[in-house]
C-alpha positions in Angstrom: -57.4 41.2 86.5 -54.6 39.6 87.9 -55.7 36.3 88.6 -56.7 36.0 84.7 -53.4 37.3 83.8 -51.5 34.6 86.6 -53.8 31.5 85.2 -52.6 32.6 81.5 -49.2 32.8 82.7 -49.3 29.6 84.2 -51.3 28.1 81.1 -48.8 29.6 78.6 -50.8 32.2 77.1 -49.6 35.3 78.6 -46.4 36.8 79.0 -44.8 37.1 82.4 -44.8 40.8 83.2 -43.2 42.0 86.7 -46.5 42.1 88.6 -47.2 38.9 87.6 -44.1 37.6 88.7 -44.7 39.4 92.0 -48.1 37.7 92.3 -46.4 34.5 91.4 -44.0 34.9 94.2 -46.2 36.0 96.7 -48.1 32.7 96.2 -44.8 30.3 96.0 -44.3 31.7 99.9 -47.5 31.7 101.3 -47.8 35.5 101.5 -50.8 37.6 100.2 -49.5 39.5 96.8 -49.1 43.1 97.3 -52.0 44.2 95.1 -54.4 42.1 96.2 -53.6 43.4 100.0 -54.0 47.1 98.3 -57.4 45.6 97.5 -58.1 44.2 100.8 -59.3 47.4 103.4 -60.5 46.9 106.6 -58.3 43.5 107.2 -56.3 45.2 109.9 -52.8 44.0 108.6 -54.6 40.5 108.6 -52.9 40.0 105.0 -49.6 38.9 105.6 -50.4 35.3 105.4 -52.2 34.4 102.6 -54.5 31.8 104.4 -55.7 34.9 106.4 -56.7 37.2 103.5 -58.8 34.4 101.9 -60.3 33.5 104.7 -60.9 37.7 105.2 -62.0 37.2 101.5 -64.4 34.4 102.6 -66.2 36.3 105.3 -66.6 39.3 102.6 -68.4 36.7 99.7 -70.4 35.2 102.3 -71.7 38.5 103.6 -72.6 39.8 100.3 -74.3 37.0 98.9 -76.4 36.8 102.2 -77.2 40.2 102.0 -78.3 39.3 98.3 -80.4 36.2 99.3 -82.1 38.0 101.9 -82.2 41.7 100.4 -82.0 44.9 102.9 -80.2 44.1 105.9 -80.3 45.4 109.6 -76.3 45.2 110.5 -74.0 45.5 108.0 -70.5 44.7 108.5 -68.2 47.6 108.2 -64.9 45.7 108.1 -66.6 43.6 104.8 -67.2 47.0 103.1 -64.1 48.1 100.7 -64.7 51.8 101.5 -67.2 52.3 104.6 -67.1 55.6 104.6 -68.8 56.2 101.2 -71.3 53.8 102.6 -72.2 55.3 105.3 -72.3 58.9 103.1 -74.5 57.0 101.0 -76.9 55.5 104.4 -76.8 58.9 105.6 -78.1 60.5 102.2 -80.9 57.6 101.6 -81.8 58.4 105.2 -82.3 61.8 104.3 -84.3 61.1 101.4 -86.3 59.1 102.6 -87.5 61.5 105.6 -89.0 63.9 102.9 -85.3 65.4 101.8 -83.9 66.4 105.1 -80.8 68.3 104.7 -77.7 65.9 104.8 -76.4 67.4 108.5 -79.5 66.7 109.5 -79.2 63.1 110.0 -76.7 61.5 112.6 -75.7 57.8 112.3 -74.7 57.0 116.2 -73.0 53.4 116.8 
């Protein structure tokens, strides 16, 4: 985890290896450290600046601990979702279950 690895750095008790340097970099100039932009889909080249991938980061936590709170929600947020396209595979094959195991072409998801 490279957070862990950049607070031990800074603490003293890691070594400084080149990604962390990068990460440590990235931070000294405002910009969002390439791994953790790797790690960011669905921002729409919003990670450039790193006030706008934490507050992209933001939206994400508070989507997913509502949807925790609250349990089974109606609208999910595609953009929040690190891979939507395994989740909507995975809507799409609960769907299909649930309907007395339909076969998977069977069910359409229409926006």
């Amino acid at each position: 985890d490279s957070a862990k690895l950049v607070a031990g750095c800074v603490a003293g008790d890691e070594v400084e290896t080149p990604a962390v340097l990068e990460v440590l970099t990235a931070l000294r100039q405002a910009r969002t450290p390439e791994l953790w932009a790797s790690a960011a889909a669905g921002t729409n080249g919003a990670t450039a600046q790193l006030s706008r991938w934490l507050e992209a980061t933001e939206r994400r936590m508070q989507f997913f601990a509502a949807w925790l709170a609250k349990g089974s929600v109606k609208h999910v947020s595609m953009p929040a979702l690190q891979f939507p396209r395994a989740f909507v595979a995975s809507a799409r094959l609960e769907l299909c279950r649930g309907a007395g195991g339909l076969p998977l072409d069977a069910a359409i998801l229409r926006t």
